[in-house]
C-alpha positions as CSV (number, residue, x, y, z in Angstrom):
1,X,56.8,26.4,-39.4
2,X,54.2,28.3,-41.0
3,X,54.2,25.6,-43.9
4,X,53.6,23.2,-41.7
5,X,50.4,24.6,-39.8
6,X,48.5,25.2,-43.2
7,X,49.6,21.9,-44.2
8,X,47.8,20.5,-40.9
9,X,44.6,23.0,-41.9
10,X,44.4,21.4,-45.2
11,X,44.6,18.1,-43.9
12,X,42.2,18.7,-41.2
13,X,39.6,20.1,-44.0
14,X,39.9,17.3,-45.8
15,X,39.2,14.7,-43.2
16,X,35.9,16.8,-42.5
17,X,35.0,17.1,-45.7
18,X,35.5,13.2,-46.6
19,X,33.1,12.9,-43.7
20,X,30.6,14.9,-44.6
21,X,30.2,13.8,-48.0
22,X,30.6,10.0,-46.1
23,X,27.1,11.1,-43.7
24,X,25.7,12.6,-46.8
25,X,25.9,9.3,-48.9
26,X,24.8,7.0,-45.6
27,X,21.9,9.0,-45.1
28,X,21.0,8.7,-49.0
29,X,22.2,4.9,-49.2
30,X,19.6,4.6,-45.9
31,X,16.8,7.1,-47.5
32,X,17.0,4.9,-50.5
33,X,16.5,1.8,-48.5
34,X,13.9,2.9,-46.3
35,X,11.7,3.2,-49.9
36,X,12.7,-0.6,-50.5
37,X,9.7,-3.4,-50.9
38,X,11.2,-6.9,-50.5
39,X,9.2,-9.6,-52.6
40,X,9.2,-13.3,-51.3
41,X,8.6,-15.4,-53.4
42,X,6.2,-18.4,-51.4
43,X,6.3,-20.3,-54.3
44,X,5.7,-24.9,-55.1
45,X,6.0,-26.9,-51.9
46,X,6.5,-25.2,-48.1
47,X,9.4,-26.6,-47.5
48,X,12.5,-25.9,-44.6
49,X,14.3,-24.5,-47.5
50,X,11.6,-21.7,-48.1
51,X,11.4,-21.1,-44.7
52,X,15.0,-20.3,-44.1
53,X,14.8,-18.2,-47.3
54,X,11.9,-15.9,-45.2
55,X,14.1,-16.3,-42.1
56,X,17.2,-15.1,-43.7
57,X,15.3,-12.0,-45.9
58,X,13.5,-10.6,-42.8
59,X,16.2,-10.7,-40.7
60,X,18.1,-8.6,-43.4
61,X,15.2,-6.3,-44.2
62,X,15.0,-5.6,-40.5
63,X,18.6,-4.4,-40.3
64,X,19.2,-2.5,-43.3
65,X,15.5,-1.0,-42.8
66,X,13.5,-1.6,-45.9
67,X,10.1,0.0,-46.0
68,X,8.0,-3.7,-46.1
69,X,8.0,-7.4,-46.9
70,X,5.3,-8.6,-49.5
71,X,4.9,-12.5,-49.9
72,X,4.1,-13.3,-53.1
73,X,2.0,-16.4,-52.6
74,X,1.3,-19.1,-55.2
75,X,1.2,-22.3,-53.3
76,X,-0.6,-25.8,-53.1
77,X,0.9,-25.9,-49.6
78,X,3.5,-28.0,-47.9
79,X,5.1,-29.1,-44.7
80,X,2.9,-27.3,-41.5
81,X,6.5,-27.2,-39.3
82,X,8.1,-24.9,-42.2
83,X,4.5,-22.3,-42.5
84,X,4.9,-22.3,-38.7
85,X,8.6,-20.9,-38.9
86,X,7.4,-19.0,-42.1
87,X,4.7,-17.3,-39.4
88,X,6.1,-17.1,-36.3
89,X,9.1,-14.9,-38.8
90,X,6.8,-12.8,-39.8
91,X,5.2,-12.1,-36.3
92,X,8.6,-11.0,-35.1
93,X,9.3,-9.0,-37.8
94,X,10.0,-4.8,-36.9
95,X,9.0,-3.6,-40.5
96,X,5.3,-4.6,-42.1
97,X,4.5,-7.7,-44.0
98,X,2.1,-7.9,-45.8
99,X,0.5,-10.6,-48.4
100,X,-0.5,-10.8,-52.2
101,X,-2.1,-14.0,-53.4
102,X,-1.6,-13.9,-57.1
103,X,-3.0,-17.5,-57.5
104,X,-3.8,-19.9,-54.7
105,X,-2.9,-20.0,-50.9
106,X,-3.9,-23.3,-49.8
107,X,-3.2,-25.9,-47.2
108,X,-0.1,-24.6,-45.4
109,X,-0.4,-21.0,-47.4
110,X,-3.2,-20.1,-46.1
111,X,-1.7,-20.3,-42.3
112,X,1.1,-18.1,-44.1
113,X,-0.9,-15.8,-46.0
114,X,-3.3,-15.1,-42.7
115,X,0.1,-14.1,-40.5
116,X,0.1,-11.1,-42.7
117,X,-1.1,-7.7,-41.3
118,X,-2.6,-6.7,-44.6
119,X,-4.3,-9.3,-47.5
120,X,-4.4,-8.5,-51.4
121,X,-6.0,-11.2,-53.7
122,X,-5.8,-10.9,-57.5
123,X,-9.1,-11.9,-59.0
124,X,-9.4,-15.8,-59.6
125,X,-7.3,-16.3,-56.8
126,X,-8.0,-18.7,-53.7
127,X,-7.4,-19.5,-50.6
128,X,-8.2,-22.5,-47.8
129,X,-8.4,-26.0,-48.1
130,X,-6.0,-26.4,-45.0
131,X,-7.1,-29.8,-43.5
132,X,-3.6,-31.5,-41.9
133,X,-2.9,-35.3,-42.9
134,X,-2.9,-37.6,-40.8
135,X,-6.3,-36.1,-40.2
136,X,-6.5,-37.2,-36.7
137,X,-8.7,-35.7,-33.7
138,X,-4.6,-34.0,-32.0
139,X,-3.4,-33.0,-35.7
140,X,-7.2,-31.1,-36.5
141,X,-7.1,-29.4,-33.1
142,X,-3.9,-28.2,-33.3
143,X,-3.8,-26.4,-36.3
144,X,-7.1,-25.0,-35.8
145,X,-5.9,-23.8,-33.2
146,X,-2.9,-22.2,-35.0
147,X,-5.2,-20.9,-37.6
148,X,-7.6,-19.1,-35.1
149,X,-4.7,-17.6,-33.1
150,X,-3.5,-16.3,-36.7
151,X,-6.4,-14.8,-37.9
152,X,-7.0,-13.0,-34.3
153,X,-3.9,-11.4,-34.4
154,X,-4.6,-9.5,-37.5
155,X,-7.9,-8.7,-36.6
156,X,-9.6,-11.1,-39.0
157,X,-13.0,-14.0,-38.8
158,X,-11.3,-16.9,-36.1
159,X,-14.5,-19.3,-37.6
160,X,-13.8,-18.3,-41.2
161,X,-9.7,-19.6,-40.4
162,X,-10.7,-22.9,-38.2
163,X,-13.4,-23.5,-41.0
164,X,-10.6,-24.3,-43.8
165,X,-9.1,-26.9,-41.1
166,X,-12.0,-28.7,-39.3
167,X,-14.8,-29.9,-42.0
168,X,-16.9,-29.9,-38.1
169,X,-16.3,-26.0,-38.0
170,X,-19.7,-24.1,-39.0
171,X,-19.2,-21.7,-41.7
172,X,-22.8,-22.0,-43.4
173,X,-22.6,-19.1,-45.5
174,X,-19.4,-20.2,-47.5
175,X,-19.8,-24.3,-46.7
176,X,-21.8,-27.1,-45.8
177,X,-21.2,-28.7,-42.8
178,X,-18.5,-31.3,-43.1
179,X,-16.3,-29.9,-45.7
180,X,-13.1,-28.3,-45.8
181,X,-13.5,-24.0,-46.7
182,X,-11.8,-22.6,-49.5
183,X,-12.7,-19.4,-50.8
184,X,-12.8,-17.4,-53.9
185,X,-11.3,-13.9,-53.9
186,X,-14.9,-12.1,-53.6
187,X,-15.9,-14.4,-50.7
188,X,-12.7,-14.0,-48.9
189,X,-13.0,-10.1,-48.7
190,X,-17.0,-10.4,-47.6
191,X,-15.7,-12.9,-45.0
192,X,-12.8,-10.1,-43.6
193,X,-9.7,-13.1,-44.7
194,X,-8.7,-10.7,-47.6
195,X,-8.7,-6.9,-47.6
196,X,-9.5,-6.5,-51.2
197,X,-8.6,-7.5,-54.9
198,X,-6.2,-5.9,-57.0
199,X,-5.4,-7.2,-60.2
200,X,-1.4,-7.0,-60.0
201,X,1.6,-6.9,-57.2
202,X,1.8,-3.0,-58.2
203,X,-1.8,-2.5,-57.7
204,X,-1.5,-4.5,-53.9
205,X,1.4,-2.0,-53.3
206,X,-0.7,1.2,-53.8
207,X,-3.5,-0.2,-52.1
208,X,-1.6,-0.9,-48.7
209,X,0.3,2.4,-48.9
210,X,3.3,1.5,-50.2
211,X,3.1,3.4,-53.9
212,X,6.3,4.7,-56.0
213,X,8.6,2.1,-54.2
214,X,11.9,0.2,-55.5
215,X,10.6,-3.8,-55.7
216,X,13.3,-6.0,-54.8
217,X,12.7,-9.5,-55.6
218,X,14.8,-11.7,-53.2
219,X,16.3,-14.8,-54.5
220,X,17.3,-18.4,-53.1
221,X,20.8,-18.8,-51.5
222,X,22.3,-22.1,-53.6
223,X,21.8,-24.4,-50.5
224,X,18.1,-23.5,-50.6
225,X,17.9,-24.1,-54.1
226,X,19.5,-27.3,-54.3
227,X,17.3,-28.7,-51.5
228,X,14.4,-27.7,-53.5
229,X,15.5,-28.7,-56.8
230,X,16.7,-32.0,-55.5
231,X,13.4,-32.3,-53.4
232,X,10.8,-32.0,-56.5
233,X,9.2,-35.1,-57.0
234,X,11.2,-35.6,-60.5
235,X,14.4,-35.3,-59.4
236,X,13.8,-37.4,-56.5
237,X,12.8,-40.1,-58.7
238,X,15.8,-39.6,-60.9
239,X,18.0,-39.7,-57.7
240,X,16.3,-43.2,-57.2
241,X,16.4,-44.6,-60.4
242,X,20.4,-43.8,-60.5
243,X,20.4,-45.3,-56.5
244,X,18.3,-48.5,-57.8
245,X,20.4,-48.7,-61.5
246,X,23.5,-48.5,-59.3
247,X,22.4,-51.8,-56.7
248,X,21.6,-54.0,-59.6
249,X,25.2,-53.1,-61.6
250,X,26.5,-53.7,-58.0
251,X,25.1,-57.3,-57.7
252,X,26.7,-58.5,-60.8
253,X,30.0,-56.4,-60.7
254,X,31.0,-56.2,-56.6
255,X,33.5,-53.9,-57.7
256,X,32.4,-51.0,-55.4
257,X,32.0,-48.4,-58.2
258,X,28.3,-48.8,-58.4
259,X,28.1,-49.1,-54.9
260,X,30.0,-45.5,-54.5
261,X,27.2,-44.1,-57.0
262,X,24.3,-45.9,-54.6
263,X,25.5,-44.1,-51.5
264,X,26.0,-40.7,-53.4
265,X,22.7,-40.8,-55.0
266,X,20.4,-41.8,-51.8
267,X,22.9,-39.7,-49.5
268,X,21.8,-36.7,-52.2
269,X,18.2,-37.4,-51.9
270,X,17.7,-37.9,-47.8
271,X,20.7,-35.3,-47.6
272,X,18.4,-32.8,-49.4
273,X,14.8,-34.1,-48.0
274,X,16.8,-33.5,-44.5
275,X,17.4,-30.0,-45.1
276,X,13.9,-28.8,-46.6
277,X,12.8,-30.6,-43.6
278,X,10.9,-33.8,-45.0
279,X,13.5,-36.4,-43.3
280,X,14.4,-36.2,-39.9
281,X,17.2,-38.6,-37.8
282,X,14.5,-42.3,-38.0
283,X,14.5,-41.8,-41.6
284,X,18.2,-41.3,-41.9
285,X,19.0,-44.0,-39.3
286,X,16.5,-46.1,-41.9
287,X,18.2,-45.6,-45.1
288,X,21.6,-46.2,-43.8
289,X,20.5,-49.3,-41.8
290,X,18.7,-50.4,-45.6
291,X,22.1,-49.6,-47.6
292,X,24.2,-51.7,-45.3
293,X,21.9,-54.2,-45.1
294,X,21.4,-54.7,-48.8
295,X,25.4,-54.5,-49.2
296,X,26.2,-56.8,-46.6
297,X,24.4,-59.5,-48.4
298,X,26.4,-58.8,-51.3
299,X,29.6,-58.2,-49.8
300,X,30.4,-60.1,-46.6
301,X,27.5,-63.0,-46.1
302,X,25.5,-63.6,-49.8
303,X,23.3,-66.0,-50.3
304,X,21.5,-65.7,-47.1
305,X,18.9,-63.3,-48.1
306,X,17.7,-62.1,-44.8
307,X,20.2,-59.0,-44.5
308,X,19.4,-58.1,-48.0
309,X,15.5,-58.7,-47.8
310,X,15.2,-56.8,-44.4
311,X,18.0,-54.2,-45.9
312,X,15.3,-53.9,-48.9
313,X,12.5,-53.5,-46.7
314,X,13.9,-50.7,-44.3
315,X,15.5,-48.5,-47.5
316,X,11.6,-48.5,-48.8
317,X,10.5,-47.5,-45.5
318,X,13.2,-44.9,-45.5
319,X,12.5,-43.6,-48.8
320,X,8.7,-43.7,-48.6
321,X,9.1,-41.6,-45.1
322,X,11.8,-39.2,-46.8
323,X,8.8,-37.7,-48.7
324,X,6.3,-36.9,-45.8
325,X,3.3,-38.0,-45.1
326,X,1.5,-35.5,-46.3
327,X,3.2,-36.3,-50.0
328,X,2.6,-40.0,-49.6
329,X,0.7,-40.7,-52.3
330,X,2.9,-39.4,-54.4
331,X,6.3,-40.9,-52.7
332,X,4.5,-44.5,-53.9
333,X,3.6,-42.8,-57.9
334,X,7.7,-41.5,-57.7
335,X,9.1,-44.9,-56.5
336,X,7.2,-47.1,-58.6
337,X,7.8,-44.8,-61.8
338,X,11.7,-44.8,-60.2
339,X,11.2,-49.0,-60.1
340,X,10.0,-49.1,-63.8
341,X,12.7,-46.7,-65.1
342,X,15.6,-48.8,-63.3
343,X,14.3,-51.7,-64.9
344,X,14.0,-50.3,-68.7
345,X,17.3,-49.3,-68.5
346,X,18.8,-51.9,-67.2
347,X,17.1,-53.8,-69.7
348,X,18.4,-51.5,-72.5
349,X,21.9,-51.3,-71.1
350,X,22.4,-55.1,-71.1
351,X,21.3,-55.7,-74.6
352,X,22.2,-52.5,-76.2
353,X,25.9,-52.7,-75.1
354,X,26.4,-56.7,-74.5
355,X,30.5,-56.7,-76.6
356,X,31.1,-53.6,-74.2
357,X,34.2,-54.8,-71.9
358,X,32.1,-53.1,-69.0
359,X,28.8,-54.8,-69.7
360,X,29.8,-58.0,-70.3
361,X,30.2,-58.1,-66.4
362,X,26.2,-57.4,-65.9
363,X,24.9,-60.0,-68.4
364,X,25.9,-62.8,-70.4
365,X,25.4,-62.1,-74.3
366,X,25.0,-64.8,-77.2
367,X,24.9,-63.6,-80.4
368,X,22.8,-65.8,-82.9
369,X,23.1,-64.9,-86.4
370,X,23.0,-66.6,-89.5
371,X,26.9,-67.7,-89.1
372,X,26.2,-69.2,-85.7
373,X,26.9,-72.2,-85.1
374,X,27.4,-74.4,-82.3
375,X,29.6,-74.0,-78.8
376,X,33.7,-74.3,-78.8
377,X,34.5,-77.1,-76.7
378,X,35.8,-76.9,-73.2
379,X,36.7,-79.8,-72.3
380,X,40.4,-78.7,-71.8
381,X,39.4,-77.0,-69.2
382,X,38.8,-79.5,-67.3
383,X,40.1,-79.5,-63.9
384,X,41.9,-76.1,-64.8
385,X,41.9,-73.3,-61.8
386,X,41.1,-69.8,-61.9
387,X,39.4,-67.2,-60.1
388,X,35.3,-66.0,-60.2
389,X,35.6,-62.4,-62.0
390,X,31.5,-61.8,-60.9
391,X,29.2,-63.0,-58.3
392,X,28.4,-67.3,-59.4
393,X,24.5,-67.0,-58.3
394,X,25.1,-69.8,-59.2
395,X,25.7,-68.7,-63.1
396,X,28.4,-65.9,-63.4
397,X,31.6,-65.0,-65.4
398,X,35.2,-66.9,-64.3
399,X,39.0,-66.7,-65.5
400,X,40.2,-69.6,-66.7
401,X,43.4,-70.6,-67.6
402,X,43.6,-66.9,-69.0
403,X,40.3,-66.7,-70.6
404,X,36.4,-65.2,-69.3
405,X,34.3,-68.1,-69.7
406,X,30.4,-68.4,-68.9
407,X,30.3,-71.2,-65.9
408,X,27.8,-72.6,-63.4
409,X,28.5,-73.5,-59.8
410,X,27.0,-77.2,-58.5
411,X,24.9,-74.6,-56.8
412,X,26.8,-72.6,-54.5
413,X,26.8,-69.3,-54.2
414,X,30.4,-67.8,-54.7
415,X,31.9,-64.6,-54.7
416,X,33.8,-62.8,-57.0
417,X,37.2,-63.2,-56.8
418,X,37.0,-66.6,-54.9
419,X,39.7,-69.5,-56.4
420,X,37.8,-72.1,-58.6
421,X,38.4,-75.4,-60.2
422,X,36.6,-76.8,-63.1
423,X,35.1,-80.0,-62.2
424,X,33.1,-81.1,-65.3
425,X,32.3,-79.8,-69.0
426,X,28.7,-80.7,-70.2
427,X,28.9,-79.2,-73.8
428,X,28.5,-75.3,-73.4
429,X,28.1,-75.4,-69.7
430,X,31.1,-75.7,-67.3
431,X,31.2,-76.2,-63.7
432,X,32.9,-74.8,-61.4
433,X,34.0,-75.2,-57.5
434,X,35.9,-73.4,-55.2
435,X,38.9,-75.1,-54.6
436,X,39.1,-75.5,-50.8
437,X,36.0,-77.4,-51.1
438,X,37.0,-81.4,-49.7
439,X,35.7,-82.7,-52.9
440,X,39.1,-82.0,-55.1
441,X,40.8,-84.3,-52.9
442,X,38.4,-87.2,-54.4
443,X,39.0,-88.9,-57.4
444,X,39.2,-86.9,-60.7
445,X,35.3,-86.6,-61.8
446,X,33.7,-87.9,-64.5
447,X,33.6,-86.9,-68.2
């Protein structure tokens, strides 16, 4: 019995002891997070996917009770929806934030940057040049408006903020009337924007009271990477070029393959542009109403060119809308570049590869060397069936009587796969019909 009580004892100290040194290593885990800095990187284009990045980080910070949030801001700017989320995150945030330009905050990172309680700006460094596109009389007004708000809040110049939106703002000892403000480092502190200039992110932490502390730089979940990677202009005209290569291998194939490759490069492209916030449900409805339209009029009704030339139309809209209008001049450089490159390869596919079993279905090779010499002669196959193996538009590929052969339709266009007859032989060229056409019951034609 007496075994048994000192068994329970040591049990008993053992459980407390687990739990002190349990408290002990929560408090230090906690003590050791309360001297954490998060770093944000606000990076390239203000996007949905940044914005959900600052979301998700603050949100974090707040619970496990990190000692402040720095953005590190190098930005030409962005979408205005995402620096609004970016803002409003930061407002509601429990711990500080606060801001360290290290090159530029413009358009869309200056709103950022000004939501901020405290400013650093390394010297060279810029901020401003926030005038919205379309720059309309409601688009000007309201994001002045969010601008002046901003710089309120934190205790900063309202003019100075609605200056670097409306060039009608007065700000005549940084601009003339009628332009858009951006300041330099120096004029932002004079102006009360920035709180002072430090030449490094360590420097900024010491300055806003936040010296000896463990930097953690946060980094993007794989979601938000891919809808950043995918959304750069480059790879969004790759993702184009492969979507535009794949409809023209479609058009002379019809075996679906390309087509598979069309839908899984444009659904990449609006899929992405729809999460960092570019695309929204007309540009969506767009591109899927342009796809269908364009394989329709291969697929189910060709030849009648209106589904494919309004399919065409509404995929261009799509894709031209996908970027934002504030990136529209550069939506026309990436699709044209995207238009040139689908053509040079095309180009280079069909001639580089013309004996390839594949490629033989996209063009129609002659070699002409110093053994050529003149066309076999078809005339056995003269009123010989088969079937179209391509689209006859009205040229194409056909099986006949076992072999491909180069034929010509009396003009009709034909699908692939479609029954024919030949109907004449004119040297190299041979005609074909499809054989529920009412003319094979006539009289075997001529020679």
């Amino acid at each position: 019995m007496r075994a048994l009580v000192n068994l329970r004892r040591f049990v008993l100290g053992l459980l407390v002891l687990a739990g002190l040194v349990g408290f002990a290593l929560a408090n230090r885990a906690t003590s050791q997070q309360q001297n954490v800095v998060d770093v944000l990187p606000i990076h390239g284009t203000i996007d949905e996917g940044m914005a959900h990045l600052v979301q998700r980080s603050i949100a974090e910070a707040n619970q496990n009770g990190a000692r402040a949030i720095v953005l590190d801001v190098d930005t030409f700017g962005g979408l205005v929806s995402a620096a609004t989320e970016i803002r409003d995150a930061v407002f509601d945030s429990k711990i500080p934030v606060v801001a360290y330009v290290s090159r530029r905050a413009w358009s869309a990172g200056a709103l950022i940057t000004l939501s901020a309680s405290k400013i650093s700006m390394a010297p060279g460094s810029s901020i401003g040049a926030a005038e919205p596109i379309p720059t309309t009389i409601k688009t000007i007004s309201a994001l002045r408006a969010e601008f002046e708000s901003t710089a309120l809040r934190n205790h900063r110049n309202p003019k100075i903020a609605a200056a670097m939106v409306d060039p009608n703002a007065d700000a005549p000892d940084y601009k003339t009337h009628g332009a858009i403000l951006t300041l330099n480092a120096e004029d932002a502190v004079r102006a009360r924007i920035a709180d002072n200039i430090q030449p490094t992110l360590t420097a900024a932490l010491k300055a806003d009271g936040l010296p000896a502390t463990t930097v953690q730089n946060i980094q993007y979940s794989f979601a938000e990477q891919l809808a950043r990677f995918a959304t750069d202009p480059i790879v969004s005209g790759l993702l184009l070029t492969l979507g535009m290569l794949g409809l023209l291998i479609e058009m002379q194939t019809l075996h679906g393959i390309a087509g598979a490759i069309v839908v899984g490069a444009f659904a990449l492209f609006f899929g992405t542009h729809l999460y960092a916030g570019f695309s929204n449900g007309l540009v969506i409805a767009l591109a899927v109403i342009g796809v269908m339209g364009i394989l329709y009029e291969l697929h189910v009704m060709p030849g009648h060119g209106l589904p494919g030339i309004m399919g065409g139309i509404a995929l261009l809209a799509a894709i031209l809308l996908a970027f934002g209008l504030p990136f529209f001049f550069i939506a026309v450089q990436t699709i044209s570049t995207s238009i040139l490159l689908t053509l040079a390869l095309f180009w280079v596919a069909t001639r580089a590869f013309p004996e390839n079993a594949f490629m033989k279905r996209l063009t129609f090779a002659g070699v002409q060397g110093a053994e050529f010499v003149t066309s076999s002669d078809f005339t056995y196959l003269r009123g010989q069936t088969g079937s179209a193996a391509s689209f006859l538009r009205p040229a194409g590929v056909a099986t006949i009587a076992g072999h491909r052969v180069d034929v010509l339709t009396e003009g009709d266009f034909i699908p692939a796969g479609t029954p024919v007859r030949v109907t004449r032989v004119e040297g190299a060229r041979v005609f074909v019909q499809p054989v529920n056409l009412p003319s094979f019951n006539l009289p075997n034609v001529k020679e």
